[in-house]
N, C-alpha and C positions, 0 to 999 in steps of 0.2 A: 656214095654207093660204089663209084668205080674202084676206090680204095679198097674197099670190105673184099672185092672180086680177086685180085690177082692174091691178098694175104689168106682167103680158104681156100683158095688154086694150090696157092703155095703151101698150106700145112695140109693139104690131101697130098701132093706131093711126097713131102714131108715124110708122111705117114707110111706111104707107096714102099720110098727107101727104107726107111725103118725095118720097117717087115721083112723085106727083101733081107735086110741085112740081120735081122737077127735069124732069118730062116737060114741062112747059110750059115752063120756062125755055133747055131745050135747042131747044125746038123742035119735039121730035116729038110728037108728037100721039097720043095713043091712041083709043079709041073713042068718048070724048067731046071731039071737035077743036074746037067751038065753046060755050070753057066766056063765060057773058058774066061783066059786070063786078060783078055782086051772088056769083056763083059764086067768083069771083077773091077778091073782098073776104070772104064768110064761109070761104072757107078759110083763109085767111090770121089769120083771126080765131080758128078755132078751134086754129090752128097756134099763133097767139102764149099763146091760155089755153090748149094742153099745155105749150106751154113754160115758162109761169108756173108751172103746176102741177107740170111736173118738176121744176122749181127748187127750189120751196117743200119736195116730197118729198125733195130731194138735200140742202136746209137741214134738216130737222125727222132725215136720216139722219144729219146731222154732228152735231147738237146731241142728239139721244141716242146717237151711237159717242161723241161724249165725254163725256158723262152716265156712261157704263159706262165710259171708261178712268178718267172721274175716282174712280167709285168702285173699280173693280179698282186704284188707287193710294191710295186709303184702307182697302183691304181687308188690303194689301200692309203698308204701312204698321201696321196695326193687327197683322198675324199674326207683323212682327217685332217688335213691343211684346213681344206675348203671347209668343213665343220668347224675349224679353229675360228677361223677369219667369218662364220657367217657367225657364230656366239659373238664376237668381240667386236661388231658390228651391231648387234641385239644388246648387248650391253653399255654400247656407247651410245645409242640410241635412247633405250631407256631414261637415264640422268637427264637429260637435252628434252624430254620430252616432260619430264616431271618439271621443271625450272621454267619451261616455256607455259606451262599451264599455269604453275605458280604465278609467274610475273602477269600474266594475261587475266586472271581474277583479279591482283592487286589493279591492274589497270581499268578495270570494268567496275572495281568496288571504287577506285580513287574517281570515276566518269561519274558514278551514282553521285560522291558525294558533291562533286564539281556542280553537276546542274544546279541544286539550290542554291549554292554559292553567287552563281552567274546571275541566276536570277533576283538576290540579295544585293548585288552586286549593281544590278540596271536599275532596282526599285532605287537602292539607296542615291546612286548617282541623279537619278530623275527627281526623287524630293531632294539634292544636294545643290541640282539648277534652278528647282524651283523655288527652296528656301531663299539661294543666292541672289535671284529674281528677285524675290518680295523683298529679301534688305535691297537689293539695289534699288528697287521703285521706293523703300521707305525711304531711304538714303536721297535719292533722287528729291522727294516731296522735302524731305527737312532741311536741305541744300536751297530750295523754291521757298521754303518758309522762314526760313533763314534770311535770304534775299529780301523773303516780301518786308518780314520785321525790320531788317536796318531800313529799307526806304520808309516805313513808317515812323519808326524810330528818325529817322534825319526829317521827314516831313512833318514827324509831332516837333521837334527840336526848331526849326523853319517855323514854324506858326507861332508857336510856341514866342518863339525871338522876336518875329514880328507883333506880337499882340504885346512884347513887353518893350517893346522901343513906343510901339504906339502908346501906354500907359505911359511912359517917360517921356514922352513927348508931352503926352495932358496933363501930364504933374508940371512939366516944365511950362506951359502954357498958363496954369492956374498961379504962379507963382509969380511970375511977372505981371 
């Protein structure tokens, strides 16, 4: 607001000389009809320093309105960087997001299939000890029966030899 004060000071001012100056120039004369030549001369003076002064004011306006369009065209500039970089960020993102979902079903549909697997997997291994079990105990028994047959087999063959020396003994007995 202090601003707004001294520039309608200055263009009442302004206005003041104006008048003044065109009243004389015209001719007519207002209440002061015998302005002399030192009156003439300091108006005229303080006319040409507003006029400098407006100048100066109407330069120091251009040279910061363009100060602020040159920045609202680096702002401009900057917020489609930052618009570039936040799409291509959104875009990079996207892809990464679709492959990570991808792979993360295939990994929950491959988990699905895995469990029955695992559990096919412990059954089969559990009947694979147990079958291995019952051959080895058959295996085990037919090793025992095995055994048990040769010693029967060697103690049929032993009796067996003895019962036929003992006949050849009694044949040889009868004969003499």
């Amino acid at each position: 607001m202090s601003i707004e004060q001294p520039q309608s000071q200055g263009h009442h001012q302004s206005q003041n000389l104006n008048q003044l100056l065109v009243q004389q120039n015209s001719g007519s004369l207002s209440f002061n009809s015998n302005l002399s030549k030192e009156d003439e001369e300091m108006s005229r003076s303080a006319l040409s320093t507003f006029r400098a002064k407006e100048e100066e004011i109407e330069k120091k306006k251009l040279e910061v309105k363009e100060k602020v369009q040159a920045q609202l065209g680096r702002v401009e500039e900057e917020s489609k960087r930052l618009a570039f970089i936040r799409e291509e960020l959104e875009a990079l993102a996207d892809p990464m997001r679709k492959e990570v979902s991808v792979v993360r079903k295939k990994i929950d549909t491959v988990n699905k299939e895995l469990k029955p697997l695992g559990h096919t997997c412990q059954k089969k291994e559990r009947e694979y000890k147990e079958a291995l079990e019952a051959f080895n105990e058959k295996n085990k028994e037919k090793v025992q029966l095995i055994t048990k047959l040769m010693e029967l087999v060697s103690e049929s063959e032993k009796l067996r030899m003895k019962k036929l020396e003992e006949l050849s003994k009694n044949i040889d007995s009868i004969q003499h």
